[in-house]
N, C-alpha and C positions, 0 to 999 in steps of 0.2 A: 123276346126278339121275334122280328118274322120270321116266317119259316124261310124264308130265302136267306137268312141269315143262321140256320138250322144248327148245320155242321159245327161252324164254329162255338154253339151255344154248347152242343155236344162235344166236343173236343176240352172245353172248358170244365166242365162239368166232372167228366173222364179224369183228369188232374185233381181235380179236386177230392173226389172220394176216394183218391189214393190214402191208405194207411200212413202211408211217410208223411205226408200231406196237412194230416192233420196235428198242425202244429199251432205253437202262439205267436210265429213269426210269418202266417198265412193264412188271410181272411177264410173266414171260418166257411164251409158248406152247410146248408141248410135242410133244402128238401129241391129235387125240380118238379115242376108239371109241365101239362101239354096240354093244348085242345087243337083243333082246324085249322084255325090260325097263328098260332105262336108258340113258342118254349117259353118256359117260364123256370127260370134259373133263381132260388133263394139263397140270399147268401146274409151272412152277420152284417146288420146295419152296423156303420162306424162310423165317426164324428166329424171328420173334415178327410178330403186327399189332402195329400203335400202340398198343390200347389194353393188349396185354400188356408191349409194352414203359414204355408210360408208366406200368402197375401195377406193377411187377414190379422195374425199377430205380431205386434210389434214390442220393439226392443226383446227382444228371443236373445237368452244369452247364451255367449258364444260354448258355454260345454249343455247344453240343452241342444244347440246344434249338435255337436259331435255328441250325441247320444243318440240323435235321432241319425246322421250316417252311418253308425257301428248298428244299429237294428236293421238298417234298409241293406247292407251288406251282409246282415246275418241271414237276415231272409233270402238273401240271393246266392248266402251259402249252403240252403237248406235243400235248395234246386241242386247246385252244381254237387253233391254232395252223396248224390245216391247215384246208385249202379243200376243201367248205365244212368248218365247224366243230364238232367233234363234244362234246357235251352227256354229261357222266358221270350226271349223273339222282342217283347214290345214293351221294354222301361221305359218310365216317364212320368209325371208328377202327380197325372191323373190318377194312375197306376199303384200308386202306394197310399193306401189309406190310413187312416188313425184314429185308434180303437176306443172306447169309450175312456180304457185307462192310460190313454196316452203313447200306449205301445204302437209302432209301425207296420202295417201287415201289407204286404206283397198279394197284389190283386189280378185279374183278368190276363187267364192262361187262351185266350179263345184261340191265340197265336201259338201256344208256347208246342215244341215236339221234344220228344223225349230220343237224345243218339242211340241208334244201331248196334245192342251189344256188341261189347269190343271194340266200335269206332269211336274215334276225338273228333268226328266233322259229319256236318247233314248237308249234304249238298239239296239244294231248294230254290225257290224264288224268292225276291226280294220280298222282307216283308217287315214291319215296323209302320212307325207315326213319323210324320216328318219334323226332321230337326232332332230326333233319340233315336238314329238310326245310328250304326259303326260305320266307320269308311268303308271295308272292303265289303258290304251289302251296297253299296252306293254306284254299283254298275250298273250295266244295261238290263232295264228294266226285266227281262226274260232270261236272264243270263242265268245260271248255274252257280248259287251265291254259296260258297262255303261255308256255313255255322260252325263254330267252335263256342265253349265256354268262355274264351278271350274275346267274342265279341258282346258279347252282355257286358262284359266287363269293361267296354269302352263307354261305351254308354251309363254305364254306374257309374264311372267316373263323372262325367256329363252334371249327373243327379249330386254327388258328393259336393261340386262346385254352385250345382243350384242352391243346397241348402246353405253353404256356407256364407254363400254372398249375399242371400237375400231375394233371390230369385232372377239372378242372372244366368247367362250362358255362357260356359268357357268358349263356345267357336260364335257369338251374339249373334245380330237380331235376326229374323225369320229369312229375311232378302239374301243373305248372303253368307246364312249359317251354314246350308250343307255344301258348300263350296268350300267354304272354311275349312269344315270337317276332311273333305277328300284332300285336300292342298297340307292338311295339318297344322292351319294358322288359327290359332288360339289367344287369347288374351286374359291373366288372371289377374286382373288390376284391383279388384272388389276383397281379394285375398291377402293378407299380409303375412301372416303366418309360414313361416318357410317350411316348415314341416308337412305343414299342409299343403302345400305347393306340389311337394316333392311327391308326396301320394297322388294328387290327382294329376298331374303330371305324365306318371309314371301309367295311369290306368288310362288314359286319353290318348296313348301311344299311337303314332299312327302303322308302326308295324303289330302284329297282334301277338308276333312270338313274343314282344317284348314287354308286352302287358302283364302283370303281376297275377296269377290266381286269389280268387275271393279269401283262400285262408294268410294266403300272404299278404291282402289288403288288410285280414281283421288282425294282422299282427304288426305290422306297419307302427312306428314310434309314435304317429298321431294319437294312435287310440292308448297309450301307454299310461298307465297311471302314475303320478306323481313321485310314490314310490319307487315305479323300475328306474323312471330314469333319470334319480336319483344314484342308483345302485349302476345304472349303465354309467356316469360319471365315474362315478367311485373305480369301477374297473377300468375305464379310460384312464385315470388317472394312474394306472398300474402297469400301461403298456410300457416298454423299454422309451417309447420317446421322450413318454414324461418322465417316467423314472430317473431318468441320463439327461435330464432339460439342461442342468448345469453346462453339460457338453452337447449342448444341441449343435448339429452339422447346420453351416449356412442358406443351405436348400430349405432347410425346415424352417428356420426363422422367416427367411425371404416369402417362403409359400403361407407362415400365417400373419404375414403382413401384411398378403395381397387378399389374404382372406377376411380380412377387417379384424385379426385378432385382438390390434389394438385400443379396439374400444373395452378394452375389460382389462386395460391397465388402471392402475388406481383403485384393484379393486378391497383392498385392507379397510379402506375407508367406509365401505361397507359393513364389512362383518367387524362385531365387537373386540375392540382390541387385544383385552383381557382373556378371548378368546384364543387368538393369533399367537399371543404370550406363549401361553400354555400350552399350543401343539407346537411350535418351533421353541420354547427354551429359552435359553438366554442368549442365544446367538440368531440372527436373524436370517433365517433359511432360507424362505420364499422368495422368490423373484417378484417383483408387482408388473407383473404380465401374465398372459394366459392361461403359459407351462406351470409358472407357479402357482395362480388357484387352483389348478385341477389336481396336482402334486397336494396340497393345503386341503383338500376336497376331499380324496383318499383317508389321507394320515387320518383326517378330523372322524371320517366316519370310520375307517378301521381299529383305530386304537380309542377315542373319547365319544361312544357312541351316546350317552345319555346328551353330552352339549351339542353333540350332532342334531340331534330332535329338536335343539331348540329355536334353530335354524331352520327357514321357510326357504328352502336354495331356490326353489320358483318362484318365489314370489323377491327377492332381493337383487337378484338375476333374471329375469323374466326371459332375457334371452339368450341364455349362456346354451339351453341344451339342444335349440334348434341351430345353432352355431357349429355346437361340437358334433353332433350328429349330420352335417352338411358337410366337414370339416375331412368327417373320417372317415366319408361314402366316397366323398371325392379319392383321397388317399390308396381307399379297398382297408381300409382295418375292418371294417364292422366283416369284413369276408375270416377273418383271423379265428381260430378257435378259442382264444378265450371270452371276442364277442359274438360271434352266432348264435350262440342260443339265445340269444337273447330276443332274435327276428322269427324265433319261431312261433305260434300259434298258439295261446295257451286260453282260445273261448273258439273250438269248432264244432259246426252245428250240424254235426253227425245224424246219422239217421238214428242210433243207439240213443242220444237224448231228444227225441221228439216231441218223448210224451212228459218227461220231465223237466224242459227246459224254465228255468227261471223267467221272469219277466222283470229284466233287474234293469233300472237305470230307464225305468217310465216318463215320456214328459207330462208336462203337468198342463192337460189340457181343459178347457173348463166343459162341464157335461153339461148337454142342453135337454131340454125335456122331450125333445122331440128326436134329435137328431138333423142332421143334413142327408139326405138320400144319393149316396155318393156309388152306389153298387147298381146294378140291373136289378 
């Protein structure tokens, strides 16, 4: 960089040789120099940013995306994660690179400040790339811009939506995005996944209190493995509603009517009869509506766990658990303690595993012999 561009080459630099810092979820530090005319910043050459690889490859399937936004938030939980908290200031697609193994790394601090022991906010000047800026940065240009960890995290949402759609923007195109942004008019039309909706939704907020922190992004039902929620059914299936569905109150019925419950009537016809037999008996227990699969869901994995396995619930239902999970947010059961634990965070990217952190869930990106020169 030129030397008029100094500061920032040092400020970058500064971040980087941080002990915390060096991790596998943040492009690597090299060496820097200097002469007369410029800084010279080395960093880990990596293979594409995001935004070439989200151009550049096609048919990307859809859990190679969500592997690639569970890395871009791990990384951004590796910032918000240390004492105090350090603020990336400028996410954006240029901004995340990827590495020769396919892993996401979180790039160019030239912007990024580290908060004020003790404080949650830096007050500062506006600063970002346009269009991956947060609302409340979005005032008058000299103003006294508030920084919190909640505004990164609007903006990673921003990024979450880029990867998922393909390279769109939840607030679109350049003319009329940061408008969008300030006003909080958004469109996730490229998105069908309700799940996913509901996360980047949730991080696009346009108030900041109400923005979710990075660990409560990386614990978000999106990124849940097939497993939990599996077992998060099985426990829904164990609340007093279902339990007592026989006597369900007409509020309940009426509310998963209008919740589209009834597209998962008829659902016996699904699962193997000789199945169905065998967890209700000889008498025919289950209701063929929604109470009674989830009721049928439990028993099956509580008591006949082997024929439980044999059973793909995701793949027979593909849309049973972003349903029920919309179902019971609406409601507040997921607030209930028999479901909370289950929203809690079980992959955070503490500063205690920096130096051992797995690189689990690589995408598979092809190595070129040269590289793309995507860093300074």
């Amino acid at each position: 960089m030129l030397n008029s561009n100094y500061q920032v080459l040092k400020n970058e630099e500064n971040f980087l040789r941080l002990p915390v810092l060096d991790h596998p979820s943040i492009v690597r530090y090299v060496d820097f120099a200097e002469d007369e005319n410029f800084g010279y910043l080395i960093l880990q050459l990596c293979e594409y940013s995001l935004e070439e690889w989200i151009t550049n490859e096609e048919n990307i399937l859809p859990e190679k995306k969500g592997e690639l936004m569970h890395q871009v938030l791990y990384s951004l939980g590796v910032l918000h994660c240390q004492k105090p908290q350090i603020l990336h200031r400028d996410l954006k697609p240029q901004n995340v690179l990827i590495d020769v193994r396919g892993r996401a790394r979180l790039s160019d601090f030239g912007i990024s400040r580290q908060l004020p022991k003790g404080q949650t906010t830096l007050h500062t000047r506006s600063a970002g790339t346009r269009c991956w800026m947060a609302r409340e940065t979005l005032e008058e240009e000299d103003a006294n811009i508030p920084y919190k960890c909640s505004t990164d995290i609007q903006v990673a949402g921003m990024l979450m939506y880029y990867i998922l759609s393909g390279g769109h923007h939840p607030f679109g195109r350049r003319i009329n995005c940061e408008s969008n942004i300030y006003n909080g008019t958004y469109d996730l039309e490229h998105v069908k996944d309700v799940v996913a909706k509901d996360l980047i939704e949730s991080m696009i907020n346009a108030e900041p209190k109400k923005r979710p922190t990075v660990e409560e992004c990386l614990a978000h039902p999106f990124f849940w493995s097939n497993e939990r929620r599996v077992r998060y059914l099985k426990k829904i299936g164990n609340e007093e509603e279902i339990r007592l569905y026989k006597r369900a109150c007409q509020k309940l019925l009426d509310d998963l009517d209008q919740h589209g419950g009834d597209r998962f009537s008829g659902w016996r016809k699904k699962v193997p009869s000789e199945l169905v037999e065998k967890v209700e008996g000889k008498k025919r227990t289950y209701n063929d509506d929604i109470l009674g699969l989830l009721r049928f869901i439990r028993n099956l994995h509580e008591h006949y766990a082997e024929d439980a396995a044999s059973i793909d619930l995701m793949s027979v239902f593909p849309d049973l658990f972003g349903w029920v999970y919309s179902f019971a947010k609406i409601h507040d059961w997921n607030s209930r303690i028999t479901l909370k634990p289950f929203f809690k965070s079980e992959d955070k990217p503490s500063a205690a595993v920096a130096k051992s952190a797995n690189v689990e869930g690589s995408l598979t990106v092809p190595v070129q012999e040269s590289g793309l020169e995507t860093g300074k």
